[in-house]
Every structure is written in structure tokens, then in C-alpha cells.
N, C-alpha and C positions, 0 to 999 in steps of 0.2 A: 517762868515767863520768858519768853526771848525776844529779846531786841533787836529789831530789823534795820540794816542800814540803807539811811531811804538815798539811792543815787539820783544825779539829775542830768536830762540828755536836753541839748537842743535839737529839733527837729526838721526836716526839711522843709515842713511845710509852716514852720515860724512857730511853732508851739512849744513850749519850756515844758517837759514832761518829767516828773519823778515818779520813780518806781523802787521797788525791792522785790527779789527774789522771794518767791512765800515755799515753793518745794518743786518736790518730780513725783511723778505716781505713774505705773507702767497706765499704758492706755491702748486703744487702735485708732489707728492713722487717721482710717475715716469711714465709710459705710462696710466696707469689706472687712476682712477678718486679718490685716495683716500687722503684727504688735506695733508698739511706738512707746517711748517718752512721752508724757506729757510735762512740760514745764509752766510752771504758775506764776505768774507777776501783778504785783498791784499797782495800779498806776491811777494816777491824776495831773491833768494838766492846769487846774484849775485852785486845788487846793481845796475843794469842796469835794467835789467827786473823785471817789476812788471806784476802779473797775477792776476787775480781774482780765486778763489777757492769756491763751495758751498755747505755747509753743510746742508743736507736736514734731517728735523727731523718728519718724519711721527706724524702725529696725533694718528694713532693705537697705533704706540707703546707708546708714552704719557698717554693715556689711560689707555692700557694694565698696564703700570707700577702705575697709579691712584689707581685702581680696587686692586691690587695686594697688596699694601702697606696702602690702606684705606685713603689715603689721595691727594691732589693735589700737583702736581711739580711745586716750585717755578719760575717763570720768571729765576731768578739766577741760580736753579738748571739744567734748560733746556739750560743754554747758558754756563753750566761746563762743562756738558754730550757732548755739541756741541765741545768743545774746546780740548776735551779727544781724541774725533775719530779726528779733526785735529794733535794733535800730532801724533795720532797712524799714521795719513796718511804721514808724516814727518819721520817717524822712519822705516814703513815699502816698502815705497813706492821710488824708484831709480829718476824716472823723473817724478814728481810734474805737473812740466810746459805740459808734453804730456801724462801722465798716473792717473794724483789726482786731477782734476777740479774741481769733482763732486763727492763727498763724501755723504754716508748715513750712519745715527746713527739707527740702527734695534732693536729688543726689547732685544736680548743678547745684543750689543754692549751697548745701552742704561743699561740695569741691570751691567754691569762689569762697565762701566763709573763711576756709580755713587758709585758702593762699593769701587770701591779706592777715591772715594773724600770722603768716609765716610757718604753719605746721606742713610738714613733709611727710 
């Protein structure tokens, strides 16, 4: 059985959300054929409903940012970058549950991500 650690974010739009990571599973981006991450979060604002949310992390822009900084992004750095555009969708987004299921980390979102974590 494994124990998930439920975190808790305040929101920008005034909603107290907790969530826990559930996994990653390779996936595509979007209708086209080009790979991705998908990352999985359960989440409830309510403490009644729990929804699943997923954070899709293109391969390109993984890359793109590879190529760009002359180095590889850590397993860790890829799953801060992922957790940045989940708050961002917490802060900018009103209904999560009918409007934020399906989040994508792009190569600007990815490059801002990682300048506030500080990765170089």
C-alpha cells in the first residue's frame, strides 16, 4: 500500500487546494505525434471531491531547453518545472475541476519555471 503526502497550496483565485503526486507515464503532448510526460495529481479544494489533473511535459521542449543550456534536466528539475505550471494553474485558473485537468508545461513556461526555481 503506499502512502501519499497530501500537500496543501493556496490559490490565487482564494481556493485552499490539496493535492499529492499519484505518478508519470510517457504520453503525447497533444493531437500530434510528438512524446511527453504526463504527470498525475489528485486534487480537492473541497475535501469532498478529489479530481485527477495532468501535467503534460513535451519532449521538445525538454530538449529545446537541453540544447539551450548545454546540459540534461534532472528527473527533479522536470518534476519542479511540472509543479510551477500546477501552481500557476491554481493561482490562475477559477474552476480547476471544469477548466485545469489538463495542463501543458511549453518551452517559455518551462524556461520561466525553472528561472524562479533558480536552475541554470
Amino acid at each position: 500500500m503506499t502512502i501519499r503526502r497530501m500537500k496543501t497550496y493556496t490559490g490565487g483565485q482564494g481556493y485552499v487546494y490539496q493535492y499529492y503526486f499519484v505518478g508519470k507515464r510517457p504520453a503525447l503532448a497533444g493531437t500530434g505525434k510528438d512524446p511527453a510526460t504526463e504527470y498525475i495529481f489528485d486534487v480537492t479544494s473541497d475535501r469532498k471531491t478529489t479530481f485527477a489533473i495532468t501535467v503534460i511535459l513535451p519532449d521538445s521542449a525538454v530538449r529545446k531547453w537541453n540544447v539551450n543550456h548545454g546540459r540534461n534536466l534532472t528527473d527533479a528539475e522536470q518534476y519542479g518545472a511540472v509543479k510551477m505550471r500546477l501552481f500557476q494553474g491554481f493561482d490562475e485558473i477559477e474552476d480547476m475541476m471544469g477548466q485545469g485537468r489538463r495542463l501543458v508545461v511549453d518551452g517559455e513556461s518551462l524556461d520561466q519555471a525553472l528561472t524562479t526555481l533558480g536552475v541554470q
